[in-house]
C-alpha positions as CSV (number, residue, x, y, z in Angstrom):
1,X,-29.8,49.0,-73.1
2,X,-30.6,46.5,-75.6
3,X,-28.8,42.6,-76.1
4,X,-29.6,39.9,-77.9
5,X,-30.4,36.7,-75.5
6,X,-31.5,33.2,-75.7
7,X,-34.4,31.9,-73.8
8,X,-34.1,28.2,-74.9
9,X,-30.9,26.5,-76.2
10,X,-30.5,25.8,-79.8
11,X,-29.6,27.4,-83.1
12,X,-29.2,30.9,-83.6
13,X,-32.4,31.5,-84.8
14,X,-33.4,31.3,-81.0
15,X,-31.4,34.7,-80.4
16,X,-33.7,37.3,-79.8
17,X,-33.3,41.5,-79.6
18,X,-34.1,42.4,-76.4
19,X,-34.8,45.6,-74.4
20,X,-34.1,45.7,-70.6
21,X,-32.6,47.9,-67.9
22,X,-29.0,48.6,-67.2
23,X,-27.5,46.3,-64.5
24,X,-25.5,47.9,-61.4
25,X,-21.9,48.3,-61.5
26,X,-19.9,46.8,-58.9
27,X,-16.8,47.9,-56.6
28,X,-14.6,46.2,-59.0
29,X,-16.3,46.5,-62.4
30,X,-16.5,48.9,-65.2
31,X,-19.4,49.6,-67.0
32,X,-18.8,50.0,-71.2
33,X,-20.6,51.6,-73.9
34,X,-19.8,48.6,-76.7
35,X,-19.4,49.5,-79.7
36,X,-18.2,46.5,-81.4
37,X,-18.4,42.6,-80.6
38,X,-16.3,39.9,-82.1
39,X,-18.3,36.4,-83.2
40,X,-16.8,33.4,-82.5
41,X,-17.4,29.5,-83.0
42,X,-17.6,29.0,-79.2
43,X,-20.8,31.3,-79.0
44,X,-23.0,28.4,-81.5
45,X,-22.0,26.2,-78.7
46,X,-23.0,28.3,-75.6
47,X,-26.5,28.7,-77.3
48,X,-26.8,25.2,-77.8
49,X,-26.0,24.6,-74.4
50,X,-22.7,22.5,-75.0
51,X,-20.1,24.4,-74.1
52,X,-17.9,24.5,-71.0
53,X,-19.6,27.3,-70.3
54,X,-23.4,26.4,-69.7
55,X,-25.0,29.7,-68.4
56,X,-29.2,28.9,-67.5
57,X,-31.2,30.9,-70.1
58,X,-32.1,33.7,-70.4
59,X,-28.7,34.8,-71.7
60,X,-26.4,37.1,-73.8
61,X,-24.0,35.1,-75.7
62,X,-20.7,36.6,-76.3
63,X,-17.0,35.8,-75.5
64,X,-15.8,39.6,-76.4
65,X,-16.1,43.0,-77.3
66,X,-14.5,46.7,-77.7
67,X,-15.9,50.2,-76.7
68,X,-15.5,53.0,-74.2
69,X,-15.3,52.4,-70.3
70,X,-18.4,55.6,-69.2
71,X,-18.2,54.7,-65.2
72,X,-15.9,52.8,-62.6
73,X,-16.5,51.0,-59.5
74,X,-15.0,52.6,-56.5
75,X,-12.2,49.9,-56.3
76,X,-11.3,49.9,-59.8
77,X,-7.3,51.0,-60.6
78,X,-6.3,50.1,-63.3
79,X,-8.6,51.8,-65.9
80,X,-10.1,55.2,-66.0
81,X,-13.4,56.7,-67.3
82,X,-13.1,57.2,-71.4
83,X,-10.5,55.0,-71.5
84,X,-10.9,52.6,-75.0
85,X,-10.7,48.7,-74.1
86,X,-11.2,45.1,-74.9
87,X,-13.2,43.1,-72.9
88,X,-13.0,38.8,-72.1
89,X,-16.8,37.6,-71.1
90,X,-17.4,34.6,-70.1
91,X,-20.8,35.3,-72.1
92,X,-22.7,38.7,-72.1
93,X,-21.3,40.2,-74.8
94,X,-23.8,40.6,-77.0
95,X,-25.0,43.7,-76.3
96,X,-24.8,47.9,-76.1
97,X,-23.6,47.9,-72.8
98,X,-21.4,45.8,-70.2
99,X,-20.8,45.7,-67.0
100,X,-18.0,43.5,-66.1
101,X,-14.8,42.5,-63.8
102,X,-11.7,45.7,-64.2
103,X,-9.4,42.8,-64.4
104,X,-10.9,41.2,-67.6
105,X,-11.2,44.8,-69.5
106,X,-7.3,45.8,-71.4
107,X,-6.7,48.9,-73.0
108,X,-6.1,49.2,-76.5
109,X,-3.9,51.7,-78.4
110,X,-4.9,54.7,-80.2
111,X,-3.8,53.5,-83.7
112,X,-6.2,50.5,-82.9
113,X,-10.2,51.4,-83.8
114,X,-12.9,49.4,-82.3
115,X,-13.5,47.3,-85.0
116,X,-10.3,46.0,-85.1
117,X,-10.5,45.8,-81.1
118,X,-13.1,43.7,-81.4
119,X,-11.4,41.1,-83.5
120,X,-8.4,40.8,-81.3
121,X,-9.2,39.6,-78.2
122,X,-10.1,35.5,-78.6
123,X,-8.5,35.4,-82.0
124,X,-4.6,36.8,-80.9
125,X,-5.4,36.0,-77.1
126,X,-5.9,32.1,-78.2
127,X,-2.9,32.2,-80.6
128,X,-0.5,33.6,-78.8
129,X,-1.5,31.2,-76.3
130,X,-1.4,28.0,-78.4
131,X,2.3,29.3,-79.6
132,X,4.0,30.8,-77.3
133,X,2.7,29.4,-74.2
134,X,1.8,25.8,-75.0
135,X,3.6,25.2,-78.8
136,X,7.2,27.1,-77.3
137,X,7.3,27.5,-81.1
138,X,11.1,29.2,-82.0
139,X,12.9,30.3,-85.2
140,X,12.8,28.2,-88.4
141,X,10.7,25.6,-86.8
142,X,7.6,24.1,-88.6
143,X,4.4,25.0,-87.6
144,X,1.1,23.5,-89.4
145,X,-2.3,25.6,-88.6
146,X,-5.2,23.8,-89.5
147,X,-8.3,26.0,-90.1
148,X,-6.1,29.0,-91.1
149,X,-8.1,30.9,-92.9
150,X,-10.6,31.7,-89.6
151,X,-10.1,34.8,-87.1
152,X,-8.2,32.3,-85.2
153,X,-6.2,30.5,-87.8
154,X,-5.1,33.8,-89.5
155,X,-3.8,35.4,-85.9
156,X,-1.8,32.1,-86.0
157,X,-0.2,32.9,-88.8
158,X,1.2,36.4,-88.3
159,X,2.1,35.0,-84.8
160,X,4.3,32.1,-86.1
161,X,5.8,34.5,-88.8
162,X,6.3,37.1,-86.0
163,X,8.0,34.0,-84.1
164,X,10.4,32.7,-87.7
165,X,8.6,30.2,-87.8
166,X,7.8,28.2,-91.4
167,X,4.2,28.4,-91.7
168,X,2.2,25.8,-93.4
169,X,-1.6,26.3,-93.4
170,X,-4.0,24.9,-94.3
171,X,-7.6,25.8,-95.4
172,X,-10.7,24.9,-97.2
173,X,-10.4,26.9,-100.8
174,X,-7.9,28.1,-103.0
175,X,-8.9,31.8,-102.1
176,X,-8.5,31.2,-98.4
177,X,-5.0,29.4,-98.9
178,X,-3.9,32.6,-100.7
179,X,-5.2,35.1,-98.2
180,X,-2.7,32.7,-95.5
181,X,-0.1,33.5,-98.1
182,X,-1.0,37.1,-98.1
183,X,-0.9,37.0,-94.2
184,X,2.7,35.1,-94.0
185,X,2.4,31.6,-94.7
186,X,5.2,29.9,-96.6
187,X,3.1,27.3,-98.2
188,X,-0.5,26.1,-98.3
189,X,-2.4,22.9,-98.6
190,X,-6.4,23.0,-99.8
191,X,-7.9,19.9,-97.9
192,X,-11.0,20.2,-100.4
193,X,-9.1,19.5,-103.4
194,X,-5.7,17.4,-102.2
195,X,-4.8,14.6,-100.6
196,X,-3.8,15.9,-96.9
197,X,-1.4,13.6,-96.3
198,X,0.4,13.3,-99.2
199,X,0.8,17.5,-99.2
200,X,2.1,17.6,-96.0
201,X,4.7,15.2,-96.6
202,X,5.9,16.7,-99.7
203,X,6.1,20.3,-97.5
204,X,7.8,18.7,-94.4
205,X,9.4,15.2,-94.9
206,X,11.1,16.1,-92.1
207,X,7.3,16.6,-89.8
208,X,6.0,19.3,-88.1
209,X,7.1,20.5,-85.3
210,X,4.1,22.5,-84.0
211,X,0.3,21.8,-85.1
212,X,-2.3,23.7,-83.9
213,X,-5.4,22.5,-84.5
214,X,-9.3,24.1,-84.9
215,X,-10.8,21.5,-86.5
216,X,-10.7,18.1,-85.5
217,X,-11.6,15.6,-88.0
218,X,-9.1,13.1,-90.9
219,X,-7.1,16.6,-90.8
220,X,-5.7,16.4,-87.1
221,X,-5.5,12.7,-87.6
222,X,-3.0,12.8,-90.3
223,X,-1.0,16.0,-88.8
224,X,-0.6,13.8,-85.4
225,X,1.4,11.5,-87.9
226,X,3.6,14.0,-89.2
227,X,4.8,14.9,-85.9
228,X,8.4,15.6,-85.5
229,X,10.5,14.2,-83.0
230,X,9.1,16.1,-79.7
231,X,6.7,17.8,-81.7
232,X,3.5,19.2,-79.9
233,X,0.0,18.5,-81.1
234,X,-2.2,22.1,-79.8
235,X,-6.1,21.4,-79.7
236,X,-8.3,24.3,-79.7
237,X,-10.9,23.1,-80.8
238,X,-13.0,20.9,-83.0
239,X,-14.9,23.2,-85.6
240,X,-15.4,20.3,-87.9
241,X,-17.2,18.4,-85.9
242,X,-15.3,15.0,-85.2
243,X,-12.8,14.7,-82.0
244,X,-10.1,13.3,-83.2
245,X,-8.7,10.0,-81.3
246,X,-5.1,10.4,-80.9
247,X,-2.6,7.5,-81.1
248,X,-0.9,7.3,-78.3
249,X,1.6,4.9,-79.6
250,X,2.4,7.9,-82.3
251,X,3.1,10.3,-79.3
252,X,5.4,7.8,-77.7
253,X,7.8,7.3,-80.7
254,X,8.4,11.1,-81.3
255,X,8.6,11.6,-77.5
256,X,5.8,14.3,-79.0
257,X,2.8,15.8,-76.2
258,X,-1.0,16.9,-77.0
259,X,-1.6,19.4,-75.0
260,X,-5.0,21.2,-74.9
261,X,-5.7,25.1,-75.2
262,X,-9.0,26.2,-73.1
263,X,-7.8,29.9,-73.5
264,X,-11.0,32.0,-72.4
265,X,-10.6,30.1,-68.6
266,X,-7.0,31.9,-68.3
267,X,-8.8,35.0,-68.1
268,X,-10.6,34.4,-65.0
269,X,-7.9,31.7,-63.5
270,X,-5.1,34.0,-64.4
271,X,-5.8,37.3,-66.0
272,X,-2.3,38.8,-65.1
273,X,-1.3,36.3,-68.1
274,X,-4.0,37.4,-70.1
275,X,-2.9,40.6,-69.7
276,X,0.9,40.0,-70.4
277,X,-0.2,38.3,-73.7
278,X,-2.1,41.7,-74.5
279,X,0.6,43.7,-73.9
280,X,2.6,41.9,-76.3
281,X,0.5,41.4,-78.8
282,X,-0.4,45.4,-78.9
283,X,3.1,46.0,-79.3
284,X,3.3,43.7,-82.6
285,X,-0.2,45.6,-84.0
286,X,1.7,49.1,-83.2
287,X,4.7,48.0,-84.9
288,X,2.7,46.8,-88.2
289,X,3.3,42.8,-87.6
290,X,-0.3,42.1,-86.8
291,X,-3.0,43.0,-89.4
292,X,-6.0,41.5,-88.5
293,X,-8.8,40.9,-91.3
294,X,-12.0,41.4,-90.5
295,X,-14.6,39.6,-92.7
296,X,-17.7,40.7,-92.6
297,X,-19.4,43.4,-89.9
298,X,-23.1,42.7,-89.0
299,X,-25.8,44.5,-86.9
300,X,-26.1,43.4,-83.4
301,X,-29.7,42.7,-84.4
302,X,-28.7,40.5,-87.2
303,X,-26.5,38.0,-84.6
304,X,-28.4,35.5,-86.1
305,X,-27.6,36.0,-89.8
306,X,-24.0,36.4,-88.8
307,X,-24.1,33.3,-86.8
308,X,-25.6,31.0,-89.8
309,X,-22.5,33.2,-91.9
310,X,-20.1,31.9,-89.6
311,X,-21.5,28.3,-89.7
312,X,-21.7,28.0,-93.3
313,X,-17.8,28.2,-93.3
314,X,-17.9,30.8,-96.2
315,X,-16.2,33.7,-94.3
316,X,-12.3,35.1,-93.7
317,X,-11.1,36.3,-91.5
318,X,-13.5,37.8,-88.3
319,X,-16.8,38.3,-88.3
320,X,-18.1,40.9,-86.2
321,X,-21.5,42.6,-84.9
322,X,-21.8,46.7,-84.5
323,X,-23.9,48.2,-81.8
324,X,-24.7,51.0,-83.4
């Protein structure tokens, strides 16, 4: 099999194509052929060795992936030889082939092909999580996504849509706010070229009732303001950099919560959830609701290149490597 791994933390010019031996399967693992792995913001932190997840190196980076399940352990039930799943790694994914825990693997429709798959897993996994499970977002609500235009943000958008939900996002270009239109947002606001604040109150002078937040940064700080009166404040995390400090005092006026979303944990403290959310969630993609965008599809040997893509903030939608 081959992987990409990282023998010293760092950038992701430290990712290296490697070629090494298949490792067992166990009683209550599956092994996949991958065909398709999703990229994700967290994975420039686990090679850097600051993430919550600090694996020693060497290491295979990689949150998730898609492909075809070729042999089971002798205690696995719920998924069969040639069956087409997701996967949830804690890392690892990087690579041609898995061998993993049955209970973090989901199957994945017919109508669904694996480079879709791929895209699905953190990106819908972490949004339904941050609206339905933490946000308890309902009809007509205001929600406010900041960083909509990423795998993530974008899933957050159909979501709330799916939910009735009046969507503002908001994004880093005119082209990005107008591909959250095209994926169900009422209204848009480019923090690159207006004044955050004042947007946001024109577009709810009532506040927000749901923020979910990727970013971080004078962004978050200004949404945490607009806050409605037991609004909720979702961090996922903070892509641009700065943790924002929040004002408690601001929280204690609107009787409003922060709560904090740490979604890939739920799959190995509670994958029964995990798997609930999926089942969902492939219900809305089989019923049209869902249309995930996939932005730009690398070779597994160019992880690096698609990292540095990813990090240079220039993509839409999901980046995503190929096997093959």
């Amino acid at each position: 099999m081959k992987r990409m791994i990282v023998n010293k933390y760092g950038g992701p010019e430290n990712l290296l194509l490697e070629e090494c031996s298949s490792p067992d399967i166990k009683d209550l693992s599956v092994r996949i052929k991958v065909e398709n792995i999703g990229v994700n913001f967290a994975d420039t932190l686990v090679i850097k060795g600051r993430y919550q997840e600090r694996p020693r190196p060497p290491f295979s980076p990689g949150l998730e992936l898609s492909g075809t399940i070729i042999e089971i352990g002798s205690d696995v039930k719920n998924v069969n030889i040639n069956d087409r799943v997701i996967g949830i790694a804690k890392y690892g994914s990087y690579c041609n082939e898995i061998v993993m825990p049955a209970e973090n693997v989901y199957k994945i429709p017919d109508c669904m092909d694996f480079i879709t798959a791929a895209s699905f897993p953190v990106a819908y996994g972490t949004a339904f999580g941050a609206i339905e499970w933490k946000g308890k977002l309902t009809n007509n609500q205001t929600c406010l996504i900041l960083g909509a235009a990423g795998g993530v943000g974008l899933a957050c958008v159909e979501i709330a849509r799916a939910f009735g939900a009046n969507i503002i996002a908001a994004a880093g270009s005119d082209e990005k706010c107008e591909t959250c239109k095209i994926h169900g947002a009422n209204s848009t606001i480019n923090y690159n070229n207006e004044i955050f604040r004042h947007s946001l109150k024109k577009l709810a002078p009532n506040g927000v009732n749901l923020v979910i937040d990727m970013i971080g940064g004078e962004s978050a700080d200004d949404a945490i303001k607009s806050l409605s009166w037991e609004g909720k404040f979702v961090i996922i995390g903070f892509a641009g950099g700065k943790i924002p400090k929040i004002p408690a005092n601001r929280l204690l006026l609107q009787s409003a919560s922060a709560i904090g979303l740490y979604w890939g944990q739920y799959a190995f403290i509670n994958p029964k959830l995990i798997g609930d959310s999926f089942n969902k969630l492939m219900q809305m993609y089989e019923e049209k609701r869902l249309k995930p965008k996939i932005g730009k599809i690398f070779k597994l040997e160019d992880a690096t290149e698609a990292l540095n893509y990813l990090l240079s903030r220039s993509n839409t939608g999901k980046i995503i490597l190929s096997s093959h």
